[in-house]
C-alpha positions as CSV (number, residue, x, y, z in Angstrom):
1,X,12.7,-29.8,13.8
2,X,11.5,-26.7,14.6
3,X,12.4,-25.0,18.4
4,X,10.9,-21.1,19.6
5,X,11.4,-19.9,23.0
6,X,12.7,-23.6,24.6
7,X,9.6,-25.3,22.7
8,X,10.5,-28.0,20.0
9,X,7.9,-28.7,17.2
10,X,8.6,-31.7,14.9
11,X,7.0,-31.1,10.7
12,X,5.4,-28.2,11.3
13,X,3.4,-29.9,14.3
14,X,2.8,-28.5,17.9
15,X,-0.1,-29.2,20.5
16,X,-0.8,-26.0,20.9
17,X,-3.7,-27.3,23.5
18,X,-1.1,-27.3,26.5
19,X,-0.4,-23.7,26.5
20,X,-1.7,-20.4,27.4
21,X,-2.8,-18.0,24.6
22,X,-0.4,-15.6,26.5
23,X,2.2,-18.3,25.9
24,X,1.2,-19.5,22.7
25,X,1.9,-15.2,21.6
26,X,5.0,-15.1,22.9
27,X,6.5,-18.7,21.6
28,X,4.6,-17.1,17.8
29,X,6.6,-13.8,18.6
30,X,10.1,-15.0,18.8
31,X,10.0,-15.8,14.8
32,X,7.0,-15.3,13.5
33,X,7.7,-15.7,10.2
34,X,8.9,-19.1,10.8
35,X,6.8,-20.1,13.7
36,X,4.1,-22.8,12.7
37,X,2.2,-21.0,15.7
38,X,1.7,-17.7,13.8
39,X,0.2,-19.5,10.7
40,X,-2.0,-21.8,13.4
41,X,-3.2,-18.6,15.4
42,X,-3.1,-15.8,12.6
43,X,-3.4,-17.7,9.4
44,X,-0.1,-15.5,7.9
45,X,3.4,-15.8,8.4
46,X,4.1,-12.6,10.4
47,X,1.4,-11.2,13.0
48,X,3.5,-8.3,13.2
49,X,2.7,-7.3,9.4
50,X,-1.1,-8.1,9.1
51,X,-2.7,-8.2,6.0
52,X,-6.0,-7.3,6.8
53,X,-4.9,-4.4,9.5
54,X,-5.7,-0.9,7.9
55,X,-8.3,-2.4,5.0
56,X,-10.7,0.0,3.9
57,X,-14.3,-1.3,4.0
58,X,-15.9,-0.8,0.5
59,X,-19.2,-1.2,0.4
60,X,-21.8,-0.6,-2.8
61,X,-25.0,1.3,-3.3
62,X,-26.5,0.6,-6.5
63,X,-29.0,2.4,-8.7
64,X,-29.7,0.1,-12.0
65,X,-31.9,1.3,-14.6
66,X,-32.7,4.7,-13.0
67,X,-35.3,5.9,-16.4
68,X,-34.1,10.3,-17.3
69,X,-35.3,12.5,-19.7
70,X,-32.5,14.8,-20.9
71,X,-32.4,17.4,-23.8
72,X,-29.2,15.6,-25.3
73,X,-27.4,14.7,-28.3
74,X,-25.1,16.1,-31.3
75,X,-27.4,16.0,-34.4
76,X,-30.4,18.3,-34.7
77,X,-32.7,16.0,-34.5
78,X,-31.7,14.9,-31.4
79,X,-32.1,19.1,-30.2
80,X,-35.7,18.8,-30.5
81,X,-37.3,16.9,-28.1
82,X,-35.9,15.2,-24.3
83,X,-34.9,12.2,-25.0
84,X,-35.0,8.5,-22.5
85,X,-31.3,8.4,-20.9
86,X,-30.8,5.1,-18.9
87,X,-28.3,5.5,-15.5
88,X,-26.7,3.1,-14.0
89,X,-24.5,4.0,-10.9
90,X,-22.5,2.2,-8.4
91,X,-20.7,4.1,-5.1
92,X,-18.6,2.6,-3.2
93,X,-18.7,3.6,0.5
94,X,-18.5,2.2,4.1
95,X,-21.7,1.9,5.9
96,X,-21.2,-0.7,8.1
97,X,-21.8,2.1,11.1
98,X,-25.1,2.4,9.0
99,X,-25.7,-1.1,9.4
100,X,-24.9,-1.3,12.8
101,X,-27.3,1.7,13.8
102,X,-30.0,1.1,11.3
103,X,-29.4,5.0,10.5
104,X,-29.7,6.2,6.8
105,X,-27.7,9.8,7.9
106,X,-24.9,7.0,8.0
107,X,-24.7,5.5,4.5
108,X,-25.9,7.2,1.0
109,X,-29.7,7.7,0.3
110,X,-30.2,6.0,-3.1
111,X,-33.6,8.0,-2.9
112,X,-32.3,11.5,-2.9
113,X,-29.3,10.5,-5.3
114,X,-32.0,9.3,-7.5
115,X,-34.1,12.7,-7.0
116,X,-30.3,14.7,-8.0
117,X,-30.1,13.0,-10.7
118,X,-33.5,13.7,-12.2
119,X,-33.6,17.3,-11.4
120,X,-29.9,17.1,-13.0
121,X,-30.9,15.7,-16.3
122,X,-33.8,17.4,-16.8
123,X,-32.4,21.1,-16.3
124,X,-29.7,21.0,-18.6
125,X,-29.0,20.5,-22.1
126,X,-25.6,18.8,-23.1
127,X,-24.4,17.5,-26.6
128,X,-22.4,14.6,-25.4
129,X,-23.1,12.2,-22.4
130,X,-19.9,12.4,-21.3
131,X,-20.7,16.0,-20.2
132,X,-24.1,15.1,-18.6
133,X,-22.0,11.7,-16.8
134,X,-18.9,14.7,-15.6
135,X,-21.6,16.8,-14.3
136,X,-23.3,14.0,-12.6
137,X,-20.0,12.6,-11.1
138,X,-19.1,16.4,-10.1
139,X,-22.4,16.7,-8.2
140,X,-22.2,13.0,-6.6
141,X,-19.3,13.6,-5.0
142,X,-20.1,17.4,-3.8
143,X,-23.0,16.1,-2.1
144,X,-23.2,12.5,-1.1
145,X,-19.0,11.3,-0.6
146,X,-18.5,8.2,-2.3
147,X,-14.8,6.8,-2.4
148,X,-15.8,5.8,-5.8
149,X,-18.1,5.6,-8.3
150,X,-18.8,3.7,-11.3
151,X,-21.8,5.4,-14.0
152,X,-23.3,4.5,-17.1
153,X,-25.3,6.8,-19.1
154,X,-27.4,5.0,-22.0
155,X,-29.1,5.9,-24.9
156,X,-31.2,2.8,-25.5
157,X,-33.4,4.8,-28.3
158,X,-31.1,6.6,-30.8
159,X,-29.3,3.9,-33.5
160,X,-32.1,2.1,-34.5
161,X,-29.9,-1.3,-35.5
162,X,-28.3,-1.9,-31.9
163,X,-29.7,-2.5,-28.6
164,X,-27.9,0.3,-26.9
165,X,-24.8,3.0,-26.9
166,X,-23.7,4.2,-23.7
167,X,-20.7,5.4,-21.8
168,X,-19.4,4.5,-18.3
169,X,-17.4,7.1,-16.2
170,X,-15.2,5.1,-13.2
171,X,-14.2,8.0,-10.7
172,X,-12.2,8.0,-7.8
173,X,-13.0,10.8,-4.8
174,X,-9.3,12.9,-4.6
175,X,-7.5,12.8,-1.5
């Protein structure tokens, strides 16, 4: 037996039909963590302590299989001649205001960070593609303000017995 506020409630069970929802709070407030109302009406123990209060939206934009060409590489014969660097990138963000005007000044533009990126990798000449993937990072977050953002750089073309080589940078924005 189970009593709140004058109300008794036998295995957990109360017909909650009978009563106000300004009633029903204030019978869940008097111990909500043991109150079979707070797990009816907020699914969680304590409606003080909300779980989902204060989440942070995360939202993605993707850009899978973006195509570069990049003066890169260690070896000389990699020095000679641009070579195809695939980019895969994933920033997190919030844009449900986005969604809810239908306004692209509210979310990332996939286009222009596609545009960066190009212009990026074909400028400047790097031996490792860790550099190339730090200065890509450095200039995603200076200009577009992801929370996070997750980027693979491949080399599909360069050992001639595997499929691909690549490295993934996972980057957090700093508070």
């Amino acid at each position: 037996m189970y009593e709140a506020g004058g109300h008794k409630c036998e295995n957990d069970c109360i017909y909650i039909k009978h009563y106000s929802a300004l009633q029903l709070r204030q019978i869940a407030r008097v111990d909500p963590i043991k109150s079979p109302i707070s797990r009816a009406l907020f699914g969680y123990t304590n409606p003080m302590q909300n779980p989902r209060k204060n989440t942070k939206r995360m939202d993605l934009v993707k850009i899978e299989g973006l195509s570069l060409q990049a003066l890169i590489g260690v070896y000389e014969f990699e020095r000679h001649a641009k070579q195809r660097v695939i980019v895969d990138l994933v920033m997190h963000t919030d844009f449900s205001k986005a969604g809810a005007t239908d306004d692209v000044t509210y979310t990332i533009d996939y286009g222009k960070v596609a545009e960066r990126l190009g212009e990026l990798a074909d400028k400047c000449e790097f031996k490792l593609l860790e550099a190339l993937g730090a200065q890509m990072s450095d200039m995603i977050f200076k200009e577009f303000a992801p929370e996070k953002i997750e980027l693979t750089l491949s080399k599909p073309d360069i050992i001639d017995n595997a499929d691909n080589v690549a490295i993934t940078l996972i980057r957090e924005r700093k508070s």
